[in-house]
N, C-alpha and C positions, 0 to 999 in steps of 0.2 A: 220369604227369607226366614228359616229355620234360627232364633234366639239362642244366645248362650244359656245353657245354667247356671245359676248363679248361686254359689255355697256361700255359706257363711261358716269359718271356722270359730266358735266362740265359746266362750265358759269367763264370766266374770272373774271368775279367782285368778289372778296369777301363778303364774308357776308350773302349770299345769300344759306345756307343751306344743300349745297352741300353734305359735310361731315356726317350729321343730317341725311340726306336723304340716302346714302351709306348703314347707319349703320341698319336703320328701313325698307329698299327695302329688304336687304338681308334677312334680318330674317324672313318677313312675305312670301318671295318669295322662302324661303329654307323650313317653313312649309307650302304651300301649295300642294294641293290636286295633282297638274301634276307633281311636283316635289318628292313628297311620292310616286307615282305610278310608278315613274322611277327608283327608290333610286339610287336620286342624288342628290349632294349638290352644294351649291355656293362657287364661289371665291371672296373673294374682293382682289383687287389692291392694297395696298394705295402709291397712286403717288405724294404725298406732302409732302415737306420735313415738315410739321409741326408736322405731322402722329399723328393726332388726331386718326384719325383709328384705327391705331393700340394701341394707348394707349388704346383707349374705348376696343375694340375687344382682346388684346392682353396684352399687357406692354409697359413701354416705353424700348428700345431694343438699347439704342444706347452701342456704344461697342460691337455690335453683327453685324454677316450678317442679309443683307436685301437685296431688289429690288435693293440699287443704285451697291453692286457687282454682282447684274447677269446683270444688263444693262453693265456696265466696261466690264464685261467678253467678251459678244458678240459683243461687240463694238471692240475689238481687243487694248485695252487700259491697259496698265500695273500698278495693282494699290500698289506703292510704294513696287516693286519689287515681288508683287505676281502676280504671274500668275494661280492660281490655278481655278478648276473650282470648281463648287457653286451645287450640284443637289438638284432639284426643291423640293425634299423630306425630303430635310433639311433645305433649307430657308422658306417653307410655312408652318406657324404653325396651329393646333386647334386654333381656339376661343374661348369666350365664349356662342357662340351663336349653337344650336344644326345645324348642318351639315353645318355651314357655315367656312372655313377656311380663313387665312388672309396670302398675303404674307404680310410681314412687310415693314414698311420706317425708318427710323431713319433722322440726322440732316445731314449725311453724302451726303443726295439726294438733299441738297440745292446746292452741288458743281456739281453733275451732269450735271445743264445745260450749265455749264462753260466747261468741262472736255468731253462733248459730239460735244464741238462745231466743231473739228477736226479731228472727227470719220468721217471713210466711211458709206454712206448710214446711217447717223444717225438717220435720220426719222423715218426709219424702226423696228429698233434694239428690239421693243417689237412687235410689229410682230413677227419679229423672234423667237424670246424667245417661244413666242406661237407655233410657228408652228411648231418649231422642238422639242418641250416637249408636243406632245399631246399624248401619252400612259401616261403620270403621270395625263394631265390633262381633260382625257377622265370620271374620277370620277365627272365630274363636269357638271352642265346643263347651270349655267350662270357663269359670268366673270363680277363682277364689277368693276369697275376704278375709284378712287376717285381722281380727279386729282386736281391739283395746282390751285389759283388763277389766271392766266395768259395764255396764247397764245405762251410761249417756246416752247424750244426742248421738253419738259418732255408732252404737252400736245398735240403737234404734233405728239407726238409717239403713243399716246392713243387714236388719231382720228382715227389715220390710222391703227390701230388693232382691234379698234370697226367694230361691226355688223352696232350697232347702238347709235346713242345721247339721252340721257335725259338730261334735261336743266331744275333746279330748276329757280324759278324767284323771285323775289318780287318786292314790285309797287314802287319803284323810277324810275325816269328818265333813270340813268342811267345803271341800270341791262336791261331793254327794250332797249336804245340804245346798250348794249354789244350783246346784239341778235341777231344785222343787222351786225356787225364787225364778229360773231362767222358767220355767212350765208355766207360771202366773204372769210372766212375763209377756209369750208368744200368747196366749189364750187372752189376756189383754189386747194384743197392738191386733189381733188377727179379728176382734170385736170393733174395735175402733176404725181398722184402715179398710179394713171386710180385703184380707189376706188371706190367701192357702198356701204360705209359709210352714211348711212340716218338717220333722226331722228323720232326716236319713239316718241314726246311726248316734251312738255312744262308743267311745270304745277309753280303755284304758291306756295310758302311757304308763312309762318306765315299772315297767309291773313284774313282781316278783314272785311265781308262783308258790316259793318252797314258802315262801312268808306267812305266817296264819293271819295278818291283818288282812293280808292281800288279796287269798284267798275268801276268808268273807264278805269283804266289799265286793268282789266281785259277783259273790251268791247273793249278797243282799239286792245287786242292782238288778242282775238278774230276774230275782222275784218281782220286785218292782215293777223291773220297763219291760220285760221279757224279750223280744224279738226288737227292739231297740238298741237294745245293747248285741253289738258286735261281735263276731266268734272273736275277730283276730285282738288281740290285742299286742303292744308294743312293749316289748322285755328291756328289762334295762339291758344297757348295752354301749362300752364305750367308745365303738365305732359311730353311734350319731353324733357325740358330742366331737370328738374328734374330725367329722365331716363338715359340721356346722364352724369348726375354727377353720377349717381351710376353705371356706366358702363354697362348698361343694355337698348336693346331699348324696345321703351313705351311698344312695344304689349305682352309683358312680366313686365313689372316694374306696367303698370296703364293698362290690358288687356280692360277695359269697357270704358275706357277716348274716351275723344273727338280725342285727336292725335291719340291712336291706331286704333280707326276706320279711321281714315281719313288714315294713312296710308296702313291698310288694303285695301280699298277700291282703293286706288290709284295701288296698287302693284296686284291687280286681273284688271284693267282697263291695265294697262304696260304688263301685261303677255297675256291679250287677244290681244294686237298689237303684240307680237314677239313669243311669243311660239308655238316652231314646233314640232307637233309628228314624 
């Protein structure tokens, strides 16, 4: 039984598109031509308690299971007297997106990284999750993560169950400095857990080529990561934001815009790094 890949979308900074990107990867990477020829579909994660995700992809779900009771579950954590378990068949819903499913997050996953911090092997715990539900999630060709703004428990669990990292950017200082912290980061947990978690790919959002800041961030990262860093990157453009208010991403909402190409083009660049027949 051939495993999903498992991405992790991440970059501790906020702001920086992450979420945007989640929602517009899966969709153009669920209609594409290797994934039509497999028929398989995508997962997304959403590992933030803000669950933008899910609201766009889903509803908002609070009052319902999500991701933070199957993390409790396998964590061995009693959650206010329930012990019940969670199957994966009825926490993971449809989207709106064709073959793409969502597990959910709710407000509930802000307490997770409190409530995880006393768990055994809490590193792990989505790992786990994954590997002992691969018959439910053998339906699937990729696994996306949309994870937190930060470096917790909740993002540390999604380093170490990824195949691989995409890293949204944009040109301030300070998302390029969170780069060198996430680098110290994987080369830690990949010593620790004895991981080959690598990263697929850097690429820029809302990026403005006429800009000269723009422009050098981009040469600087360049020099830095060299072939890390991504041809395509994501132009500003206000048909994403426009797609993301109506719950729908761009290459459905504006198919001809500047954003669905770019994301298009970016998500055939992603899938020529990781796609395995």
């Amino acid at each position: 039984m051939k495993k999903p890949i498992v991405v992790s979308i991440v970059n501790h900074k906020g702001g920086v598109g992450k979420t945007t990107s989640v929602i517009n990867l899966s969709a153009v990477i669920a209609d594409s031509p290797k994934l039509r020829k497999i028929k398989k579909k995508v997962l997304v994660i959403d590992f933030d308690h803000q669950a933008n995700a899910t609201l766009v992809l889903y509803r908002k779900c609070d009052g319902e299971s999500s991701i933070y009771h199957k993390l409790l579950e396998y964590s061995g954590i009693t959650i206010t007297h329930d012990s019940q378990e969670y199957p994966m068949d009825v926490l993971v819903k449809p989207s709106t997106i064709e073959n793409v499913d969502i597990f959910p997050a709710n407000s509930l996953v802000s307490t997770a990284e409190y409530e995880l911090l006393n768990a055994t092997s809490r590193e792990t715990i989505l790992k786990r999750i994954i590997n002992h539900n691969q018959d439910f999630l053998s339906q699937y060709a990729y696994i996306l993560i949309d994870c937190p703004p930060s470096l917790g428990v909740l993002t540390t669990n999604a380093i170490i169950a990824s195949d691989y990292l995409l890293i949204p950017l944009d040109a301030s200082l300070f998302s390029m400095e969170g780069v060198s912290i996430l680098d110290k980061t994987i080369l830690r947990l990949q010593k620790l857990f004895d991981i080959h978690t690598s990263i697929a790919g850097m690429f820029f959002v809302r990026y403005q080529p006429l800009e000269s800041v723009h422009k050098e961030a981009k040469e600087l990262m360049r020099r830095e990561k060299g072939d890390l860093l991504l041809e395509q990157s994501i132009r500003k453009n206000t048909e994403i934001e426009k797609a993301t208010y109506h719950k729908q991403p761009v290459i459905t909402y504006s198919p001809t815009s500047l954003g669905s190409r770019n994301y298009q083009a970016l998500g055939r660049e992603f899938l020529k790094r990781t796609f395995k027949k």
